[in-house]
Structures are given as C-alpha cells and as structure tokens.
N, CA, C and O atoms as a DFTB+ gen file, in Angstrom:
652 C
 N C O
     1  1       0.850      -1.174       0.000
     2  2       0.000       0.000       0.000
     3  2       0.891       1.230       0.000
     4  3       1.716       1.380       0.901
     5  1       0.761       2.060      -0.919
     6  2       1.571       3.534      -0.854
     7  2       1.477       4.573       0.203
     8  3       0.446       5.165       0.523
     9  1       2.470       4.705       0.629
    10  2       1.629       6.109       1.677
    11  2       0.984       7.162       1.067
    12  3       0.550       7.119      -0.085
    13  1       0.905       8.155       1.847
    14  2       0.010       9.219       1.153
    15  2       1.183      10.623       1.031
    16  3       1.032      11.640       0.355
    17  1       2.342      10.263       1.920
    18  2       2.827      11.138       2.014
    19  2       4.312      10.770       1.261
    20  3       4.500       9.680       0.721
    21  1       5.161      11.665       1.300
    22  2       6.799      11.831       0.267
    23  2       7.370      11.187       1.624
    24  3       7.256      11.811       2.679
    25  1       8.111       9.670       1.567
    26  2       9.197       9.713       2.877
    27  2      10.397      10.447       2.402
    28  3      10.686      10.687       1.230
    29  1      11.298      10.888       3.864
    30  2      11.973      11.846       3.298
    31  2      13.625      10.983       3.322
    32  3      14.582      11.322       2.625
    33  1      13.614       9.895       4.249
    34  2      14.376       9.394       4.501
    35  2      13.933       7.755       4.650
    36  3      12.842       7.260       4.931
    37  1      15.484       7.013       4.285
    38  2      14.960       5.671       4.494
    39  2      15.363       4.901       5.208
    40  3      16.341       5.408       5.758
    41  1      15.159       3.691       5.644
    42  2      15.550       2.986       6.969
    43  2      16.717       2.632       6.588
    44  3      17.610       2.661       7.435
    45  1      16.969       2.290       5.498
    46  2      18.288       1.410       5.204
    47  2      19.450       2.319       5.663
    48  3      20.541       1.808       5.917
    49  1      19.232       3.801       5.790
    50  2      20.158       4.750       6.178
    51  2      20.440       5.358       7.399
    52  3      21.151       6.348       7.573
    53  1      19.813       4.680       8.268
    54  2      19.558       4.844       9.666
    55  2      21.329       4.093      10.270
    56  3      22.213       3.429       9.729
    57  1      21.145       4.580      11.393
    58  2      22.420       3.690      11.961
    59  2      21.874       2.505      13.157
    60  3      20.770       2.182      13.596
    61  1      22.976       2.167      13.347
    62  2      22.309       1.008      14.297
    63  2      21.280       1.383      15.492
    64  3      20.124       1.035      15.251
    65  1      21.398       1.753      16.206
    66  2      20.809       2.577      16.900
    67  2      19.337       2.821      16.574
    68  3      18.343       2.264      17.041
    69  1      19.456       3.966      15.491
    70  2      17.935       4.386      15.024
    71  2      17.366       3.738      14.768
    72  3      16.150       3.879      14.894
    73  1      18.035       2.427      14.155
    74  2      17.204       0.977      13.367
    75  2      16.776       0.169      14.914
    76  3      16.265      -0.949      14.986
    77  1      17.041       0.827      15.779
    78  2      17.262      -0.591      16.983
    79  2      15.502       0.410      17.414
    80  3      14.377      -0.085      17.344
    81  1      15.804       1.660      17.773
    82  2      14.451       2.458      18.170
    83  2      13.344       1.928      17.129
    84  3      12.307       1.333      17.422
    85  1      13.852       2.317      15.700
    86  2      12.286       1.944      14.918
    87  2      11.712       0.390      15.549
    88  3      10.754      -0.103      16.145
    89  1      12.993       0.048      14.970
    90  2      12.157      -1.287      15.150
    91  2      11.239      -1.641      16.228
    92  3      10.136      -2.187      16.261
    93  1      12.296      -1.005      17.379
    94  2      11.260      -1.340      18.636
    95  2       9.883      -0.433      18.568
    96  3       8.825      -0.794      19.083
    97  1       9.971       0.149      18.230
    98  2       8.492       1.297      18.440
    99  2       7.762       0.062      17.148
   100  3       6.989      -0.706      17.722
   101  1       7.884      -0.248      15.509
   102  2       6.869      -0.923      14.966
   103  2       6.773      -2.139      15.670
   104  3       5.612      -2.546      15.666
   105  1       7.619      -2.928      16.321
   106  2       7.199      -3.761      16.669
   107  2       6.221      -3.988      18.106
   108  3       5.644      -5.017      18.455
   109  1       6.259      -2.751      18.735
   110  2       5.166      -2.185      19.825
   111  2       3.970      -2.352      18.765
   112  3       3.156      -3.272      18.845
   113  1       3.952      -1.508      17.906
   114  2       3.068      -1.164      17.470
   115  2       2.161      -1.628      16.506
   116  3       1.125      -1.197      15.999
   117  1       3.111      -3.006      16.363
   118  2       2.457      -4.245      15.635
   119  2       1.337      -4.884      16.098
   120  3       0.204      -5.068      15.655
   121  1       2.240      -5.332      17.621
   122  2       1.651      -6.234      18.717
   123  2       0.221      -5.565      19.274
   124  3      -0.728      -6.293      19.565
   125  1       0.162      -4.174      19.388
   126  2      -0.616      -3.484      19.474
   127  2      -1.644      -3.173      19.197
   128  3      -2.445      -2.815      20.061
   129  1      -2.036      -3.222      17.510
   130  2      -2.636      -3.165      16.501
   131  2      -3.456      -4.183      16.345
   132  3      -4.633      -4.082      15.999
   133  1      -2.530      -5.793      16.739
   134  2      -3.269      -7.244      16.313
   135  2      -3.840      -7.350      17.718
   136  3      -4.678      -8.178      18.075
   137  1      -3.346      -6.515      18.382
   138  2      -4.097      -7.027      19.980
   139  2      -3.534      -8.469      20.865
   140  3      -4.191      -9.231      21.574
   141  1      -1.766      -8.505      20.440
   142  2      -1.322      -9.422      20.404
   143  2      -0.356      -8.904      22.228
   144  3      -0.378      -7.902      22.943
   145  1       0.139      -9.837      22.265
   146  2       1.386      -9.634      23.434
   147  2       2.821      -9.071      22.221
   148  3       2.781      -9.364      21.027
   149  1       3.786      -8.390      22.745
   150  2       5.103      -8.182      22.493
   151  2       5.585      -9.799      22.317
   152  3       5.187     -10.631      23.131
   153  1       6.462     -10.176      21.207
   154  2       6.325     -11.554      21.075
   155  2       7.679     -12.224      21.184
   156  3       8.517     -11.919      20.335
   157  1       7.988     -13.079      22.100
   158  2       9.297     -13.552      22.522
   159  2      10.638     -13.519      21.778
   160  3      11.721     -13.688      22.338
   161  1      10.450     -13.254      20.283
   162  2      11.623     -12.473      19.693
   163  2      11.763     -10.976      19.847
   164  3      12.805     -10.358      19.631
   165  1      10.794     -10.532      20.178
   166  2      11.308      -8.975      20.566
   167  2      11.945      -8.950      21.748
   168  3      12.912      -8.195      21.855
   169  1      11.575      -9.689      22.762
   170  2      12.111      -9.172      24.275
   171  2      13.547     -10.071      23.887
   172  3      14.549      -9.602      24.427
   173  1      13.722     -10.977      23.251
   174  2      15.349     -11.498      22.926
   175  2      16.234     -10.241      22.200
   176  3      17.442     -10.029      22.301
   177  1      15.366      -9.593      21.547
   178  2      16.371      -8.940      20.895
   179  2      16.315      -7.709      21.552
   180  3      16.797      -6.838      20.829
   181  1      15.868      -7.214      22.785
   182  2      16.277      -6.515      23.371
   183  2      17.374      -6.940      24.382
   184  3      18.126      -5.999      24.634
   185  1      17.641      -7.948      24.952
   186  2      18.516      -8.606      25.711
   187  2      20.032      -8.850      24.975
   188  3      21.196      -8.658      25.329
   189  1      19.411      -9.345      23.833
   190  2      20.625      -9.456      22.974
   191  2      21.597      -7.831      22.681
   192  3      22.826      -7.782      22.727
   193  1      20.833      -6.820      22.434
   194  2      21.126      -5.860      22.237
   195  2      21.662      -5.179      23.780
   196  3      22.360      -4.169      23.689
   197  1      21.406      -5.613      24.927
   198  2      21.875      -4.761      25.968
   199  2      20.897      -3.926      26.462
   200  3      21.211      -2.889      27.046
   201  1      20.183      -4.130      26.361
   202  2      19.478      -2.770      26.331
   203  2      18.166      -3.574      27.676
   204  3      17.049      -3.995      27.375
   205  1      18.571      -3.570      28.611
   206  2      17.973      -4.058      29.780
   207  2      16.910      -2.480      30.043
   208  3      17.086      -1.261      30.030
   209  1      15.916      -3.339      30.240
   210  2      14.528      -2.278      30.950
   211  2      14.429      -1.291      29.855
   212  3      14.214      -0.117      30.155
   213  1      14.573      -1.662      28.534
   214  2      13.926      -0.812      27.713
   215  2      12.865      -1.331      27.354
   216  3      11.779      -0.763      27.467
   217  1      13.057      -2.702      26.777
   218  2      11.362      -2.719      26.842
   219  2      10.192      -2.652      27.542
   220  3       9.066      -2.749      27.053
   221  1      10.473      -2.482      28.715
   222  2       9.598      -2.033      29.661
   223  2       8.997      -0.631      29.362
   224  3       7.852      -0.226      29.164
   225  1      10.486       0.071      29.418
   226  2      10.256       1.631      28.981
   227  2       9.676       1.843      27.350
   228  3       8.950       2.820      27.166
   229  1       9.900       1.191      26.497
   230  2       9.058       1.206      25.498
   231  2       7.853       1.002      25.400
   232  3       7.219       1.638      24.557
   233  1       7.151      -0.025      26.308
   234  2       5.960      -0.319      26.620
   235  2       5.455       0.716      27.633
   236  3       5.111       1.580      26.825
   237  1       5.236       1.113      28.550
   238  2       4.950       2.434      28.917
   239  2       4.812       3.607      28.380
   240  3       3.943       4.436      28.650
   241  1       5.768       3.704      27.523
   242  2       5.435       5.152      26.953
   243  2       4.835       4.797      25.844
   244  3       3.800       5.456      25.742
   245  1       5.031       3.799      24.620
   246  2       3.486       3.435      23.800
   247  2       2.221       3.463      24.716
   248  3       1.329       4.256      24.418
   249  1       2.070       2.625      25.851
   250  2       0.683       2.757      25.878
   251  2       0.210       4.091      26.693
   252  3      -0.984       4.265      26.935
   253  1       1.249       5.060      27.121
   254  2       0.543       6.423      27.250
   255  2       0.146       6.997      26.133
   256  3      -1.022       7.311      25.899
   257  1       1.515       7.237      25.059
   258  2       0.518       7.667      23.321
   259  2      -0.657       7.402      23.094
   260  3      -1.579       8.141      22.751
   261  1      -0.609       5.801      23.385
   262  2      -1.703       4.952      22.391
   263  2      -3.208       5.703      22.992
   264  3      -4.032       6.043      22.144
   265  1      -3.496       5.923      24.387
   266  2      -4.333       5.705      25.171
   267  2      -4.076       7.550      25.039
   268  3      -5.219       7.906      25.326
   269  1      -3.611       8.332      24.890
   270  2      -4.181       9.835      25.050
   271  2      -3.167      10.615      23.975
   272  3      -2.698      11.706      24.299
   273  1      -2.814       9.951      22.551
   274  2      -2.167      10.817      21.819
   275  2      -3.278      11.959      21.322
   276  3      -4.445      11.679      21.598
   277  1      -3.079      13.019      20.729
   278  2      -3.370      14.322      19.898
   279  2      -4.207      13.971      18.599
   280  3      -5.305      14.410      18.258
   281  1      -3.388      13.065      17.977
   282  2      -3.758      13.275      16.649
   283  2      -3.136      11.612      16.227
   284  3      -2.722      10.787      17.042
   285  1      -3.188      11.509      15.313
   286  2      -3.085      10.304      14.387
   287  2      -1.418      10.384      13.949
   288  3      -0.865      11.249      13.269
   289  1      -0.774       9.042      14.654
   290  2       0.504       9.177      14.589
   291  2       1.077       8.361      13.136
   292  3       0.410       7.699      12.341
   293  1       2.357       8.629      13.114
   294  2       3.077       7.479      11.569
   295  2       4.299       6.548      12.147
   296  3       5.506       6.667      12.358
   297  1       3.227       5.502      12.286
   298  2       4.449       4.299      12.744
   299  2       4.086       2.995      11.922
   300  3       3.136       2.256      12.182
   301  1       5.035       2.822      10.839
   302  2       5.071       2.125       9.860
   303  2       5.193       0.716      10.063
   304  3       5.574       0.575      11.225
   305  1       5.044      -0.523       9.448
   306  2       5.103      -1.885       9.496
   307  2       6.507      -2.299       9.324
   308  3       7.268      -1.913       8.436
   309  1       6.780      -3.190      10.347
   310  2       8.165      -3.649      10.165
   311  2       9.310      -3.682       9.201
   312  3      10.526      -3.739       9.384
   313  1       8.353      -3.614       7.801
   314  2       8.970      -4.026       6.564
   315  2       8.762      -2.869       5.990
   316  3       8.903      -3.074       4.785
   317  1       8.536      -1.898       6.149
   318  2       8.557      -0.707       5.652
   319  2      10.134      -0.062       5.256
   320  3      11.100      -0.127       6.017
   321  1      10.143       0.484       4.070
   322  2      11.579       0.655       3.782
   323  2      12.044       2.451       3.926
   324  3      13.161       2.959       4.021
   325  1      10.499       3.158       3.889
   326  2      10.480       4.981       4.408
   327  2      10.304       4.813       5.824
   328  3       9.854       3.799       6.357
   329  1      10.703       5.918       6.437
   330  2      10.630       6.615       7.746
   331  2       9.778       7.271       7.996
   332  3       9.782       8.405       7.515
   333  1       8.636       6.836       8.888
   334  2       7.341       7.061       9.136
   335  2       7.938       8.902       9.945
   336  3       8.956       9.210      10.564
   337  1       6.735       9.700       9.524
   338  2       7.112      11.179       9.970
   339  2       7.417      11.051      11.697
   340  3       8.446      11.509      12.194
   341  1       6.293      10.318      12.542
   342  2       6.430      10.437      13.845
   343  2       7.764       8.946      14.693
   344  3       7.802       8.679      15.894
   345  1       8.504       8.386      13.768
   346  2       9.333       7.131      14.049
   347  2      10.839       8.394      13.696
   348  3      11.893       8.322      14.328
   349  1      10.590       9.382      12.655
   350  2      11.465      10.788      12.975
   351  2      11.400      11.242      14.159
   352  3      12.340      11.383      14.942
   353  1      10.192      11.507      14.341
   354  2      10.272      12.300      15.786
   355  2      10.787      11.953      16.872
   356  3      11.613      12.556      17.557
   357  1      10.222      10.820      17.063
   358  2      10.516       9.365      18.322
   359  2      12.431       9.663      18.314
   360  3      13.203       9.611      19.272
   361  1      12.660       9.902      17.180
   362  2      14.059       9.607      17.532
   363  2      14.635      10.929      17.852
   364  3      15.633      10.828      18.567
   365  1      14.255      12.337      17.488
   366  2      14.452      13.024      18.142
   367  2      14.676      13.037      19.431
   368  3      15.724      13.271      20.033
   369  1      13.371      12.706      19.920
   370  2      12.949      12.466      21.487
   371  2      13.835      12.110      22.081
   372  3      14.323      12.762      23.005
   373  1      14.378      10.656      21.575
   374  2      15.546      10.019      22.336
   375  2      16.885      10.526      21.885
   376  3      17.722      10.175      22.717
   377  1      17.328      11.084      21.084
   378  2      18.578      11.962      21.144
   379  2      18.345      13.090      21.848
   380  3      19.379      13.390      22.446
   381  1      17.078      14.203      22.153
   382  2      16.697      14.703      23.058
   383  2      17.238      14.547      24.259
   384  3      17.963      15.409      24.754
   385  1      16.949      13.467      24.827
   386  2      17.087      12.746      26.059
   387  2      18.443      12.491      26.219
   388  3      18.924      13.080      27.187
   389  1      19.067      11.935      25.704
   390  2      20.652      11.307      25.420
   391  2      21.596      12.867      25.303
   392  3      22.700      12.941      25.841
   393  1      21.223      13.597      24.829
   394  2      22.202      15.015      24.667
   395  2      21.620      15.934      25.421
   396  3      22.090      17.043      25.166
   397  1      20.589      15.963      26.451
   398  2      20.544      16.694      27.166
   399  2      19.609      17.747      26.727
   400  3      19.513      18.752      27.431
   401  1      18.754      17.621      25.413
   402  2      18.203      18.831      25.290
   403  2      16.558      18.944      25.201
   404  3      15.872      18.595      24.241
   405  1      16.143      19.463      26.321
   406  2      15.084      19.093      26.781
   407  2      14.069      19.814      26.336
   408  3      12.885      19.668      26.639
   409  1      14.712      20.898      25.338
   410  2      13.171      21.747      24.513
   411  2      12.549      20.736      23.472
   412  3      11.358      20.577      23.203
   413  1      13.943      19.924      22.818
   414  2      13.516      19.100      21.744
   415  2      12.430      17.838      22.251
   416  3      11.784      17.208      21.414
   417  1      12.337      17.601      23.531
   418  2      11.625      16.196      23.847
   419  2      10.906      16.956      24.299
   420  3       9.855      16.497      23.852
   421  1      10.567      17.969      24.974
   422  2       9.496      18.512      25.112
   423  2       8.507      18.807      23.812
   424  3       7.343      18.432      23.672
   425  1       9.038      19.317      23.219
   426  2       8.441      19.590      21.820
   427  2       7.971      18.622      21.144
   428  3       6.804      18.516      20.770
   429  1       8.945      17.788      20.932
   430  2       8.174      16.015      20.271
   431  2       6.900      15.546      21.359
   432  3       5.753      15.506      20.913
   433  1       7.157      15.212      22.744
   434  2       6.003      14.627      23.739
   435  2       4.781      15.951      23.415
   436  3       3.594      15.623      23.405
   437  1       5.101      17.174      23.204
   438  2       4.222      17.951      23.274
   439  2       3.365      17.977      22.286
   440  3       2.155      18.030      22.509
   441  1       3.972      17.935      20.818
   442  2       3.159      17.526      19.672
   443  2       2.008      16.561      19.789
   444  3       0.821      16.623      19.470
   445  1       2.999      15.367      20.531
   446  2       2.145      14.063      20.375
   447  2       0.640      14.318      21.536
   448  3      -0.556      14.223      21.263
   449  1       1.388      14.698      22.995
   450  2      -0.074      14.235      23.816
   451  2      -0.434      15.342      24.152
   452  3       0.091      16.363      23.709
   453  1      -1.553      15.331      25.132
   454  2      -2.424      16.605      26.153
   455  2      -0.907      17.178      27.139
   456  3       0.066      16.440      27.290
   457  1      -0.976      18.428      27.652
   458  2      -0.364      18.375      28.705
   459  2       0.000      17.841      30.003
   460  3       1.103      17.966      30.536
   461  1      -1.129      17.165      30.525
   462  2      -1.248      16.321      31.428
   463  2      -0.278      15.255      31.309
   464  3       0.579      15.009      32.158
   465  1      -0.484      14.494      29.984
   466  2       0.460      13.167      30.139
   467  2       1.922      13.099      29.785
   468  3       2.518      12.024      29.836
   469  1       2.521      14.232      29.424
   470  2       4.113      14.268      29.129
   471  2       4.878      14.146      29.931
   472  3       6.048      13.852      29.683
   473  1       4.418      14.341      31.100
   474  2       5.146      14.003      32.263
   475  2       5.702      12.291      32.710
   476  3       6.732      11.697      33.029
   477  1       4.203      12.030      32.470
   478  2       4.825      10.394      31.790
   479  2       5.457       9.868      31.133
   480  3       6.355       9.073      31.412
   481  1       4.965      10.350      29.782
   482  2       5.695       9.868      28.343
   483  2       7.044      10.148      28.749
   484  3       7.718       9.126      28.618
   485  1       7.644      11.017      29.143
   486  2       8.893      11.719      29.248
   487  2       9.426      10.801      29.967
   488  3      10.201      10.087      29.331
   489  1       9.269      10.472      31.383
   490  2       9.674       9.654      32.123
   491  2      10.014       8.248      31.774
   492  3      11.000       7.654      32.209
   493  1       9.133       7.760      30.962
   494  2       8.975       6.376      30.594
   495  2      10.509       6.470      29.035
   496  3      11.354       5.592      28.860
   497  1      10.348       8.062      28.023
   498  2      11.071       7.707      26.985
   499  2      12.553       8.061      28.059
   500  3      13.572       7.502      27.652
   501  1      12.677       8.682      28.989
   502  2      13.825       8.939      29.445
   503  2      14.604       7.594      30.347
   504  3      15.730       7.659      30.840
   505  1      13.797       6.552      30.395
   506  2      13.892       5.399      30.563
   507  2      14.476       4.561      29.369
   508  3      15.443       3.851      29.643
   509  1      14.125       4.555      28.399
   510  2      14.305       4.119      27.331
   511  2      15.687       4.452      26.603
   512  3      16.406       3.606      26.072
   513  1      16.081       6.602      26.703
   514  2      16.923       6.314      26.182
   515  2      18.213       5.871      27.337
   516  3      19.301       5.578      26.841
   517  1      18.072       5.832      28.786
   518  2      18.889       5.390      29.707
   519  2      19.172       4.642      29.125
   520  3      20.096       4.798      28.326
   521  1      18.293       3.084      29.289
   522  2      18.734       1.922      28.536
   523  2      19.555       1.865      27.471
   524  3      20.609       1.229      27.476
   525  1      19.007       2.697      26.243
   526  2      20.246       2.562      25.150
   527  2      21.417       3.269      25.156
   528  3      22.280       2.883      24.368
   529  1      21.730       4.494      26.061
   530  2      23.085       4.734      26.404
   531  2      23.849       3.732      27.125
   532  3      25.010       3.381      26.913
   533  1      22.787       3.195      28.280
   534  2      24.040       1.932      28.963
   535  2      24.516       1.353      28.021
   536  3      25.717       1.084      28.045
   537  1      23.714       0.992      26.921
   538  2      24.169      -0.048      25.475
   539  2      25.420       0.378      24.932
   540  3      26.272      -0.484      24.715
   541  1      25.640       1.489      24.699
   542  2      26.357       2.466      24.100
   543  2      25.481       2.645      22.714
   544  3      26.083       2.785      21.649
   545  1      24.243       2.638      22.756
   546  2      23.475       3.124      21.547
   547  2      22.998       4.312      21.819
   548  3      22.029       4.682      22.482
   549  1      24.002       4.996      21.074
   550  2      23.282       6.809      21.223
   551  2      23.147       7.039      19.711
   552  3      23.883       6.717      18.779
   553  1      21.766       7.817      19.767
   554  2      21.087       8.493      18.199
   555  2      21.814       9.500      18.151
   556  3      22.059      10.252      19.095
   557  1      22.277       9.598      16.860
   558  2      23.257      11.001      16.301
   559  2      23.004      12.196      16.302
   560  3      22.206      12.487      15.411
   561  1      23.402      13.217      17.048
   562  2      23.310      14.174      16.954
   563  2      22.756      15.344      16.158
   564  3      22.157      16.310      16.631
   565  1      22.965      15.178      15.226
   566  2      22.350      15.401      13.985
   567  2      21.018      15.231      13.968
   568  3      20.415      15.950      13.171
   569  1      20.220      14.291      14.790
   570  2      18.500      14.231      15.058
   571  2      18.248      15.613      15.624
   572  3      17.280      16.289      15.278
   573  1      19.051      15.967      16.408
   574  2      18.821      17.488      16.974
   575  2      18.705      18.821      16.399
   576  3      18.068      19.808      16.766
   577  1      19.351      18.644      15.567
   578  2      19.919      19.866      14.713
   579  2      18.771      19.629      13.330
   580  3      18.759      20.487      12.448
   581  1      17.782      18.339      13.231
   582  2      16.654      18.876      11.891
   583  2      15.538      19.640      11.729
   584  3      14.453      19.392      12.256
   585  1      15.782      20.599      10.986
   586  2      14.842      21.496      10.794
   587  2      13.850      21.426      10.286
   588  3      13.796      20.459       9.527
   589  1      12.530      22.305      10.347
   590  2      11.102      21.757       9.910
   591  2      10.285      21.641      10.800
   592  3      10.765      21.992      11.878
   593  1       9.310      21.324      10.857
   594  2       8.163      21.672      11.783
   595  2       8.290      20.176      12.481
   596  3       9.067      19.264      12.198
   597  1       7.447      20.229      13.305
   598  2       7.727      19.065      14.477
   599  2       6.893      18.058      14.219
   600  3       7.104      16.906      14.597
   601  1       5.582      18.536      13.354
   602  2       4.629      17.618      13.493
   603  2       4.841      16.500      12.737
   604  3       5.419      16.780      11.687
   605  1       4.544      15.107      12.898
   606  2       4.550      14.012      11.963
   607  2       3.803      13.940      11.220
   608  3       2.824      14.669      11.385
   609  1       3.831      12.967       9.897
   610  2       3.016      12.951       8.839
   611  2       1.292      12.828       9.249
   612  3       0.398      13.224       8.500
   613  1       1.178      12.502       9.941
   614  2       0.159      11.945      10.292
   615  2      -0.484      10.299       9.744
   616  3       0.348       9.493       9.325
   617  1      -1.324      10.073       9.767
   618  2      -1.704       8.777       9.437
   619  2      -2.515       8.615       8.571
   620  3      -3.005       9.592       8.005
   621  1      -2.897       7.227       8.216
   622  2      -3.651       7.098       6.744
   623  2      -5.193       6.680       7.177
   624  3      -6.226       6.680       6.508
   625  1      -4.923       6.292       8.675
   626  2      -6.093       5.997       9.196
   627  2      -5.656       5.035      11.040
   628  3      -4.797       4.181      11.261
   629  1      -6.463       5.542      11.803
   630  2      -6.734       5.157      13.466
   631  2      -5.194       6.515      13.974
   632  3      -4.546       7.479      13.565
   633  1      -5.400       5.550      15.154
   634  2      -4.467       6.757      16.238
   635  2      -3.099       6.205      15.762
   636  3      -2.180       6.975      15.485
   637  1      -2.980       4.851      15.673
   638  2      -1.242       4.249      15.706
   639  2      -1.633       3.640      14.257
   640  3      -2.359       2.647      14.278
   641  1      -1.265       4.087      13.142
   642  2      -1.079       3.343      12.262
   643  2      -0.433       2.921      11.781
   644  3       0.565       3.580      11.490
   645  1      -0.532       1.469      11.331
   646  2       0.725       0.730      10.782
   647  2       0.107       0.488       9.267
   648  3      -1.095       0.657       9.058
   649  1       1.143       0.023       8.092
   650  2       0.386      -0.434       6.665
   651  2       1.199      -1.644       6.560
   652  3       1.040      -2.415       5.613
C-alpha cells in the first residue's frame, strides 16, 4: 500500500541505533494493533542488544501515546523501507534525552499528547533512552539539529497506524 505522504528518509540509512528504536516502536506497534502480546523475539532482541529495561520503557510510553495521543501518529510496518514522519520524531525524542536537550523532547512529547500526560511519556522515553546509552546506543546528533516543523506525517487511518 503507498503512503500518502513523500518519505523523506529511508531505513536502510539509519544507523544502528535508530534501526534498533524503529524497530522497537513498529514492533510495539504491531503487537498493538493485532491485539497481540510483544512476542518472545522482541524481548530477545532486546537482551541481545543490551538494552535491559527498555522494553519495559518502550511499553509504557506506547501505551501512554496509544491511550491519550493528539492526533493520528506514523508508525510504519516492520517491513517498511520509508521513515514514518512520527518514528522521525521518536528519535528526536531520544537523542533529546541522550544530549541533554530538553526543549527538543518537550516539543516532540508535546506535539504528540495533552499536557497532562508528558510528564509520563517523558519519564517512561527517558527510561528508554537510559537503557540505550548503557548499550552504548546513542542516536546522532544530527536528530537534533533537523529542521522543519515538528509535526509528523500523520496517518492514513486510526491513532497508531501501521500499513
């Protein structure tokens, strides 16, 4: 199925790291969708990767989105080869978090939910990117520094969409 929108970037160009976040956010957002559990190759390949108590922290802060996002987010299917607008953002967030700069994760959590719940989301992604610094998986710098408006593509249809 085509999106509706121009991707601007593609996964294959991601670094390890960013590929380690997408994945984990579509594969939240898989499990999510089918109404399934997170499925025993994901929590391996978070173990495998180092990355202790992130999926926890990934799961928390999806189901605050899921349950009080804004608007209709872009989180693409596993096999997707473009970069869903808000799987951009997400990674902001967590280079946000990882470099210390807290207008940018404010700004991404702020896009996404009510005021009320960023306090969460925040907590839960600042969990998340803990985990992948212990890893030594830090998102590049360069997530910080992209210009353009904050908002994600939006979706083709529901709150979390996957194609």
């Amino acid at each position: 199925m085509a999106h509706p929108h121009q991707d601007t970037e593609q996964v294959a160009d991601l670094t390890e790291p960013e590929l380690f976040v997408v994945w984990a956010a579509r594969s939240w957002v898989t499990a999510f969708k089918s109404r399934r559990a997170i499925c025993p190759t994901v929590r391996m390949g978070f173990r495998l990767a180092g990355v202790d108590g992130g999926l926890q922290a990934v799961d928390r802060l999806f189901g605050v989105m899921a349950a009080s996002t804004r608007r209709d987010l872009d989180f693409r299917c596993v096999n997707c080869p473009g970069l869903g607008g808000d799987e951009a953002l997400l990674l902001r967030c967590i280079a946000g978090l990882q470099y210390g700069d807290d207008v940018t994760t404010q700004s991404v959590l702020g896009d996404w939910l009510p005021q009320p719940e960023i306090a969460a989301a925040r907590l839960h992604a600042h969990d998340f990117a803990t985990a992948l610094t212990a890893a030594s998986m830090l998102i590049p710098m360069r997530r910080l520094r992209t210009v353009g408006p904050l908002a994600g593509a939006g979706s083709v249809e529901g709150r979390c969409s996957i194609h």
